[in-house]
N, C-alpha and C positions, 0 to 999 in steps of 0.2 A: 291797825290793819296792815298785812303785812301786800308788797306791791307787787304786782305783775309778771314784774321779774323773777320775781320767787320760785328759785330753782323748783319747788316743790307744790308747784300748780300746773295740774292736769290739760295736758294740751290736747287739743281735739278739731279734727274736721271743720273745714268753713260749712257753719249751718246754711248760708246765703241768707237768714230771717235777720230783718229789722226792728230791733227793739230802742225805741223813744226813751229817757230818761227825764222827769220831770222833777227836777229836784233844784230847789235853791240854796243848797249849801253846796258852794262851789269845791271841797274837800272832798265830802262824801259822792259826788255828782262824777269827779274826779275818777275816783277812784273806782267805780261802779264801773264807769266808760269802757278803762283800762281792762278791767276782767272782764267785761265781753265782748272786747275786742281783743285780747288776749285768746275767748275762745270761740273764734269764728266771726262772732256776728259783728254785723254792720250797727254801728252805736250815732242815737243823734239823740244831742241831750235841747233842754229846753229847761231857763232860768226860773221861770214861773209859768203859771196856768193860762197866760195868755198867749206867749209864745208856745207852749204845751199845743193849744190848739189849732197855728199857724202850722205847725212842723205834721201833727197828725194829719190837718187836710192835704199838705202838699207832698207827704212821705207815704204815706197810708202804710205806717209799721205793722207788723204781724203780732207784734207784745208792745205793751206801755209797763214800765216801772213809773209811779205815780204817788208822790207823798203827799201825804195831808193837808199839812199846813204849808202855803203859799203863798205869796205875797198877791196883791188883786184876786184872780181867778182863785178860790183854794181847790186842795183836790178831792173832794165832796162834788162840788159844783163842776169841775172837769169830768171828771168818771160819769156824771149823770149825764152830758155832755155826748163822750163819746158813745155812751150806749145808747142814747136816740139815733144814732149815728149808721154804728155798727158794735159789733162781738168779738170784736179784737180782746183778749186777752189783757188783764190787767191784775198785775202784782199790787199793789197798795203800800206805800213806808209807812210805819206808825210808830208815835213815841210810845215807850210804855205809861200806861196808865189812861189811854186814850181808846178804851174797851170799847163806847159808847160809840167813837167816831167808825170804829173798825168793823162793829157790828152795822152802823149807817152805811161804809162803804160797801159791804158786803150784799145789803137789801139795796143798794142799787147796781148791784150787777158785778162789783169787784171779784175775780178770778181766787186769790189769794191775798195774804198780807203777809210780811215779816213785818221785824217788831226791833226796832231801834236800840241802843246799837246791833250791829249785826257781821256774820260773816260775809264778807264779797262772796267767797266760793260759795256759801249756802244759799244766797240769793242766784245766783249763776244758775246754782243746782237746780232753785223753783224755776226760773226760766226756763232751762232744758226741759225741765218736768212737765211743764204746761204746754211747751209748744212739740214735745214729741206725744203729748196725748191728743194732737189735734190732727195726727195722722192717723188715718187706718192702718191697720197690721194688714201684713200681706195677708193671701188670702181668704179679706173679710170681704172682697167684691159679691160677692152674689148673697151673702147676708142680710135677711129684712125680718124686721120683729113685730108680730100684724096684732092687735088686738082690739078686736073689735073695730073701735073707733080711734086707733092711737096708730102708727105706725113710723117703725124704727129704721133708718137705713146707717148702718156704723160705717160705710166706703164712702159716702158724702155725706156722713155728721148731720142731715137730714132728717126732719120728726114735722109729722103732717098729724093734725088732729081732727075727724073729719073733713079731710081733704083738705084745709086749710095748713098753710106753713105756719110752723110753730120756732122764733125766733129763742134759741138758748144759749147761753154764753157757755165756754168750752167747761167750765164746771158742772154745768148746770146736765150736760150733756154725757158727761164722764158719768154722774150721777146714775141719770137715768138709764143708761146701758146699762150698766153694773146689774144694778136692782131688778132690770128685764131679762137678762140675761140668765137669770136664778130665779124663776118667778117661786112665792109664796116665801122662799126662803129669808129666814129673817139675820140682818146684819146690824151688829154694833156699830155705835159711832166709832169705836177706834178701830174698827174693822172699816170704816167706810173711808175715813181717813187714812190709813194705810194704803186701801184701794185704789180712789182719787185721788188722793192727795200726795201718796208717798211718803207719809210721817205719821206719825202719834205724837198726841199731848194730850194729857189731862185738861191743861188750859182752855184746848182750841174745840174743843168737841161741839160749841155753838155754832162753831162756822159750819157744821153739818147742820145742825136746825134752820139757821139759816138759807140756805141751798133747799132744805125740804120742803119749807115755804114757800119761797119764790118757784120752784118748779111745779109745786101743786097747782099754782095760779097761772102758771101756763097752759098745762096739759088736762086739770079735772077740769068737768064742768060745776063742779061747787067745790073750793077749794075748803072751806071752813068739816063739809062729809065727803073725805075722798074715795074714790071709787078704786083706784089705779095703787097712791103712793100711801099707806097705811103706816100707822101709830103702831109697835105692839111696847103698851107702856113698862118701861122699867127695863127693857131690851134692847129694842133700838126700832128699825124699820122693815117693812117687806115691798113688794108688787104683787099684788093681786091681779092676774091678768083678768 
């Protein structure tokens, strides 16, 4: 991993955003710190999942970078944790080979994952990426997406399902815009990836089925026949208004 210093890492604006790092290999935890603190942000690491959740209640960060495997607490059990909690954004570390655990963290609410070893800048990059989607674009203020029984507001990231607030983690939110925003039109997974996610992989295309699940069991009222977020099999997805 090349360090911080490295003439040849992209400097950038104080985000003012607080991102937690939950990692016990003090190397990698290290080095993590230094690139986002290197670009802008405010960095508070945490050894394990107990402190993990000491520094969450008393920082209240805007991102969690969040690894897996942790000594007590692990971070399966932390991420479930914080999303009782709240919808703070959370990155995921995962070793390779740990598909099972990555798809668990993702059905409980994880943001994204990178995947062991990895680049500092490209994980920096997922962090840019997730917390500048959790801003509305200038003028999206008076933008609202009404249907029927479902309603969208993109300037406060807001979704009411019969008048009732519908709690969605910033993916899960990215998603449903997208898809509303194009109704019937139908989007590949690596179209959908690109869109939310800002990458393609052949690899990763579950972490969109995953997302489509857990959002259907938000917003339909029978998630197994959805009304809203549709299958077109062999294709990928639409919105039905």
């Amino acid at each position: 991993m090349p360090m911080p210093d490295d003439p040849s890492l992209a400097q950038h604006e104080n985000t003012g955003a607080t991102v937690l790092v939950v990692e016990d290999d003090p190397i990698v935890r290290d080095v993590v710190l230094r690139y986002l603190i290197q670009d802008g942000y405010e960095a508070i690491e945490a050894p394990d999942g107990k402190e993990g959740q000491r520094c969450f209640e008393s920082h209240s960060p805007d991102l969690v970078v969040l690894d897996i495997m942790l000594p007590g607490v692990d971070g399966l059990t932390l991420c479930r944790w914080i999303r009782e909690r709240a919808s703070t954004p959370i990155i995921m570390l995962t070793a390779r080979g740990e598909e099972a655990d990555r798809i668990v963290g993702l059905e409980l609410g994880a943001d994204d994952y990178i995947t062991k070893p990895f680049s500092p800048r490209e994980l920096v990059a997922r962090v840019r990426a997730v917390l500048r989607r959790g801003v509305a674009p200038i003028g999206a203020s008076s933008e609202r997406l009404v249907f029927d029984d479902l309603e969208i507001v993109p300037a406060t990231r807001e979704v009411t399902r019969e008048g009732g607030a519908v709690s969605l983690t910033a993916r899960e939110f990215d998603l449903l815009v997208l898809l509303a925003r194009h109704p019937r039109q139908v989007f590949t997974r690596d179209q959908i990836m690109d869109r939310v996610w800002g990458f393609t992989s052949p690899t990763d295309t579950g972490t969109v089925t995953v997302h489509v699940r857990r959002l259907r069991e938000k917003i339909e009222n029978d998630a197994s026949r959805p009304r809203h977020l549709q299958t077109v099999w062999g294709v990928g997805y639409r919105f039905v208004p």
